[in-house]
C-alpha positions as CSV (number, residue, x, y, z in Angstrom):
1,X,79.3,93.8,82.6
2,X,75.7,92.7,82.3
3,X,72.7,94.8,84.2
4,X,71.7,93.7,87.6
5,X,67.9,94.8,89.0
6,X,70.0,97.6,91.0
7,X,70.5,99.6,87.6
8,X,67.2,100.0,86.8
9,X,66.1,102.4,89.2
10,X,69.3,104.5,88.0
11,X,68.0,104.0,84.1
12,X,64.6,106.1,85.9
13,X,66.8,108.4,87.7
14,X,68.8,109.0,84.5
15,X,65.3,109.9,83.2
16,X,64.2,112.4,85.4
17,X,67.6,114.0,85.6
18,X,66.8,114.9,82.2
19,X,63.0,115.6,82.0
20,X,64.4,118.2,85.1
21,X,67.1,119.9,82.6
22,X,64.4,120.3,79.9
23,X,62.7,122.4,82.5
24,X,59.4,119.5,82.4
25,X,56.6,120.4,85.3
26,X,56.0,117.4,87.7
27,X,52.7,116.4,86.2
28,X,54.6,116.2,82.6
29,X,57.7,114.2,84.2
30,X,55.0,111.7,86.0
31,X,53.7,110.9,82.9
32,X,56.3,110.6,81.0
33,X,58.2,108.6,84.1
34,X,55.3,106.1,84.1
35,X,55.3,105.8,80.3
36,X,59.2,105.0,80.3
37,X,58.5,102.2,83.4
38,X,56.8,99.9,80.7
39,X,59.7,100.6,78.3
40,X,61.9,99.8,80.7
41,X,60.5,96.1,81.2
42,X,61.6,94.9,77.9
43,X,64.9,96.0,77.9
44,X,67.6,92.9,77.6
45,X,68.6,92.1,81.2
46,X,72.1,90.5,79.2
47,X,73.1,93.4,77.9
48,X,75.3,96.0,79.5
49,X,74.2,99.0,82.1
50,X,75.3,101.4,79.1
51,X,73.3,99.6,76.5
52,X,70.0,100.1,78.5
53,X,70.6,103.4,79.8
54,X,71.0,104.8,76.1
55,X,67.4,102.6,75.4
56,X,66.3,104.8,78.6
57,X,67.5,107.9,78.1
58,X,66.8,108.3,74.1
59,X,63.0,107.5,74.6
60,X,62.9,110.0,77.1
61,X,64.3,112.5,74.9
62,X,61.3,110.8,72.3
63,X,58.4,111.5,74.8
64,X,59.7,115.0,75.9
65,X,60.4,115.8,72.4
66,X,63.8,117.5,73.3
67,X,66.9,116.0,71.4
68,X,69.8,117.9,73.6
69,X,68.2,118.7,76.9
70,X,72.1,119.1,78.4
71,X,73.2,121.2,75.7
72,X,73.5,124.3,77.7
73,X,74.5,123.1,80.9
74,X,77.1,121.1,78.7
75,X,78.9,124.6,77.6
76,X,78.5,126.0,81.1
77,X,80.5,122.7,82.2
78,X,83.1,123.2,79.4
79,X,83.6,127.0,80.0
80,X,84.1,125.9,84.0
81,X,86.7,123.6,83.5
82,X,88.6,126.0,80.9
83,X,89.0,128.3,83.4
84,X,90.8,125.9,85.5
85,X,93.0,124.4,82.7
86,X,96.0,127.3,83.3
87,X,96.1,125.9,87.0
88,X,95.7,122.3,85.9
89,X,98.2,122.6,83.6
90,X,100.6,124.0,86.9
91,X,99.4,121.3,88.9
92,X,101.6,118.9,86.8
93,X,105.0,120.3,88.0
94,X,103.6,120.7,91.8
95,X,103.1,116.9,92.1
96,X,106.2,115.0,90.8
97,X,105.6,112.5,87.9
98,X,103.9,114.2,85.4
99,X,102.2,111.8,83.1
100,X,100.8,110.3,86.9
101,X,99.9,113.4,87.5
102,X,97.8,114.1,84.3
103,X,96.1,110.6,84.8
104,X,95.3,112.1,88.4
105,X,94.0,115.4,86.9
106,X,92.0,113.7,84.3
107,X,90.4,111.2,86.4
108,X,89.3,114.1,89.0
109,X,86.8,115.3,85.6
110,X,85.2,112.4,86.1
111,X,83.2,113.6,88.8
112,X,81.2,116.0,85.9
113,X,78.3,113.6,85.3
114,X,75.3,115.3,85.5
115,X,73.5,112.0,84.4
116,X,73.6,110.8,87.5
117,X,74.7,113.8,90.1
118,X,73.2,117.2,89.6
119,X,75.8,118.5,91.7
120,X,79.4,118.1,92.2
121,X,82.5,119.5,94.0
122,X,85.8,119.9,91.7
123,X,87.4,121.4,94.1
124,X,87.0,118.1,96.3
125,X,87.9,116.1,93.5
126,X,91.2,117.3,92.3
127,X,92.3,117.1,96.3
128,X,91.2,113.8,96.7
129,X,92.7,113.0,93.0
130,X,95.7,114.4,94.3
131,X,97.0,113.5,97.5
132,X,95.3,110.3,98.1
133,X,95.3,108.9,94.7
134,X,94.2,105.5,92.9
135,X,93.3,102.7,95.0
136,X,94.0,100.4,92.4
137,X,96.7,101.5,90.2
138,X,98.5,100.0,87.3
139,X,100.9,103.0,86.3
140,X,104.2,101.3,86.2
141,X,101.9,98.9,83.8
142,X,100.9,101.3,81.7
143,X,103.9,103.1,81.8
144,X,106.0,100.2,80.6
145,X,103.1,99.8,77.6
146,X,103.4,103.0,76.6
147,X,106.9,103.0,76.0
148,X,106.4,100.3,73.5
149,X,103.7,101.9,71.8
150,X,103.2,105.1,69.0
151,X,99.9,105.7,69.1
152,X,96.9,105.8,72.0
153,X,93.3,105.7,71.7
154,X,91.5,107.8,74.0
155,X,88.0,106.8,74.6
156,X,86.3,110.0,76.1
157,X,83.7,110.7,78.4
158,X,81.8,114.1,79.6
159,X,81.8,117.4,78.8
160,X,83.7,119.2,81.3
161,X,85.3,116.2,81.6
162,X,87.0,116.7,78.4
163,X,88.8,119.5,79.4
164,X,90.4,117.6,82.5
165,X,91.2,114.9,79.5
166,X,93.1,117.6,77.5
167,X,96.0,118.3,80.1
168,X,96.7,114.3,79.9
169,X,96.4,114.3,75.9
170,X,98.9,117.2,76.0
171,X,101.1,115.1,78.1
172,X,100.7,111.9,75.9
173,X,101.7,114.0,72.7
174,X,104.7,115.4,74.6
175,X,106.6,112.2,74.9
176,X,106.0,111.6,71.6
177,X,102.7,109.8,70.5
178,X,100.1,110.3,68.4
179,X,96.3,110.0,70.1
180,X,93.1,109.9,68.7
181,X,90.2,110.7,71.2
182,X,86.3,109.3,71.1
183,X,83.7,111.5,71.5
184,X,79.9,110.3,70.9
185,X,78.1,110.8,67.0
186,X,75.1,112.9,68.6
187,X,73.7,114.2,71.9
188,X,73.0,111.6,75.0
189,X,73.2,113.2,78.8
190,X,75.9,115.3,79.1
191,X,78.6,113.1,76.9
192,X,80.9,114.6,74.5
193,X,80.4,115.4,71.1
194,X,82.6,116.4,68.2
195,X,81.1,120.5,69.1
196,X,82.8,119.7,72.6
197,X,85.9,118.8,71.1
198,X,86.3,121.6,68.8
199,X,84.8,124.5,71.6
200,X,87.8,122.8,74.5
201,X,90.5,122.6,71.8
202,X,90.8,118.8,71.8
203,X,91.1,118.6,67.7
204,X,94.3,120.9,67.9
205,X,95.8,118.4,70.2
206,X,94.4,115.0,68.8
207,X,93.2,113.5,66.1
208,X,89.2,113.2,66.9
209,X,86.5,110.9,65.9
210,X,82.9,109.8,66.6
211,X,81.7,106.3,68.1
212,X,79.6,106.3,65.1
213,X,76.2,106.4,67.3
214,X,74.9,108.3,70.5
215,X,75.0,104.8,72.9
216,X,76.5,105.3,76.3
217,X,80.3,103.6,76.5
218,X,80.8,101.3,73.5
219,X,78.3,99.6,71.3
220,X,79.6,97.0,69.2
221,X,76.1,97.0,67.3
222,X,76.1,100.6,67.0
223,X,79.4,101.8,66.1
224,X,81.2,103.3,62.7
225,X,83.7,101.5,60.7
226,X,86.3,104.2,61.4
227,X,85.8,103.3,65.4
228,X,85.9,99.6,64.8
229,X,88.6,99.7,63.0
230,X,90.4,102.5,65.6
231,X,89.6,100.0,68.6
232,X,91.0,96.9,67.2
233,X,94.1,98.3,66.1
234,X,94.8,100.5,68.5
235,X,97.8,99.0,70.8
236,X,96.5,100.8,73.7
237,X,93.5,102.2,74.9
238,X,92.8,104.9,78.0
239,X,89.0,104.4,78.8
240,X,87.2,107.3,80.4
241,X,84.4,106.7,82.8
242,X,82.1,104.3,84.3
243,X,80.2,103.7,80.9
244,X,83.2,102.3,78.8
245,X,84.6,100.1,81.9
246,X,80.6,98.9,82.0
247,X,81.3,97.6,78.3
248,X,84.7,96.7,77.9
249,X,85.7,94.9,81.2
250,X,84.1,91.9,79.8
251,X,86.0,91.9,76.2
252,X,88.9,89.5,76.0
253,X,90.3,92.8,73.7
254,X,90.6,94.5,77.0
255,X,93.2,92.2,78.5
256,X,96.3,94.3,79.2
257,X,95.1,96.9,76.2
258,X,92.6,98.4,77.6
259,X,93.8,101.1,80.8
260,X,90.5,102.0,83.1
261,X,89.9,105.3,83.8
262,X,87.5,106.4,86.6
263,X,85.5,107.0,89.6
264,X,83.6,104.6,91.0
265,X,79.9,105.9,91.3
266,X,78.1,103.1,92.3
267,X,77.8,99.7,93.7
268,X,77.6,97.6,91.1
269,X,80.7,98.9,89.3
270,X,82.8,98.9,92.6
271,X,82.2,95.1,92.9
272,X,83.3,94.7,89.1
273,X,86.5,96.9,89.3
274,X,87.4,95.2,92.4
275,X,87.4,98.7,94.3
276,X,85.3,100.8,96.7
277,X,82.6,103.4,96.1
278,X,84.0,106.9,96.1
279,X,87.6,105.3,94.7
280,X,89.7,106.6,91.9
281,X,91.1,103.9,89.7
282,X,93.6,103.4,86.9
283,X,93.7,99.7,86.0
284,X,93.7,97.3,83.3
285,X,91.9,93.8,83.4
């Protein structure tokens, strides 16, 4: 998915979410805002919404001199959505199909992005996850896939989030497969990091590595060998979020491999996934 003019303002936003976490005064933020708005013109209009948003978001962190500005807030997000893991876990006997279920659950995480929204509602999320469901779904896809399959590779998303992403790993393991879930080398917004894993639990479940860098979705420039490697083998791949689906949905790898995961947060994405803002989704190009 290449950027259109209608991410840039989003790349500022992104910006000022976190000069606001780091606790900058508004003279400091104007600066710095008007600093990044030169940046931000030679930034490749080709490349993806991810790609530029990382470009966006670590010079911020540059100019404000902060590294991890969503560090706490990221904890306060993972010791939320532990407390609700005993009822998420219940929630997968209340609805039926239990590995749709856990896709439902997970998804409903998504709405933790505190790179975009300061607030959210979970509450409203697992509800509408719930009872009205994806609008595009390819379970009996997937489904079919997975039966054929011994491993999955999870690309993760948020913190929070990651909890949310547990109850389906759990699930995953239980009919028998191994998975390895992707959490991001260092800090950027409120993604996961290998610290997130290890705080939620998520190593005693899966097997966990690193992209390789801190870039938003996937990189193919900046990623590790052990990821590389992971991605092209991998037989099938759950991808978290609005970031991954911004980098992958392009990729001829992605054909029928790679299983979207996600919320739709804004226009742009809706008219690429084929869906409505607001949706839940679970598809594979």
């Amino acid at each position: 998915m290449r950027a259109t003019v209608d991410c840039v303002h989003c790349y500022l936003k992104q910006a000022v979410s976190c000069m606001r976490m780091a606790g900058l005064d508004e003279d400091s933020q104007h600066e710095i805002l008007f600093k990044l708005m030169d940046y931000v013109k030679g930034l490749d209009r080709n490349a993806t919404p991810a790609e530029n948003s990382t470009y966006a978001v670590l010079k911020t962190y540059e100019l404000m001199g902060v590294d991890d500005p969503y560090k706490e807030v990221k904890r306060q997000s993972n010791d939320l959505a532990l407390e609700l893991y005993p009822r998420l876990k219940r929630m997968l006997d209340e609805y039926g199909d239990r590995l749709h279920s856990a896709l439902k659950i997970a998804v409903a995480g998504n709405v933790i992005d505190l790179g975009i929204r300061r607030s959210f509602d979970i509450e409203g999320e697992l509800r509408y996850s719930m009872e009205t469901g994806f609008s595009k779904d390819h379970y009996d896809r997937f489904k079919q896939k997975l039966e054929n399959v011994d491993e999955v590779l999870f690309l993760g998303d948020n913190a929070g989030e990651i909890v949310f992403d547990k109850v389906l790993v759990e699930e995953l393991v239980s009919l028998g497969k191994k998975v390895t879930y992707v959490v991001k080398e260092g800090p950027v917004l409120n993604d996961s990091t290998m610290e997130d894993a290890i705080y939620v639990g998520m190593d005693k479940v899966a097997r966990v590595i690193t992209t390789g860098s801190r870039f938003l979705g996937v990189s193919f420039k900046h990623m590790s060998q052990e990821f590389a490697d992971a991605l092209n083998k991998a037989p099938l791949i759950i991808s978290k979020g609005q970031a991954n689906f911004e980098s992958l949905e392009q990729h001829e790898m992605a054909q029928d491999r790679v299983f979207f995961l996600l919320k739709i947060k804004c226009d742009e994405v809706a008219k690429a996934a084929g869906a409505a803002l607001g949706d839940v989704v679970f598809f594979t190009v």
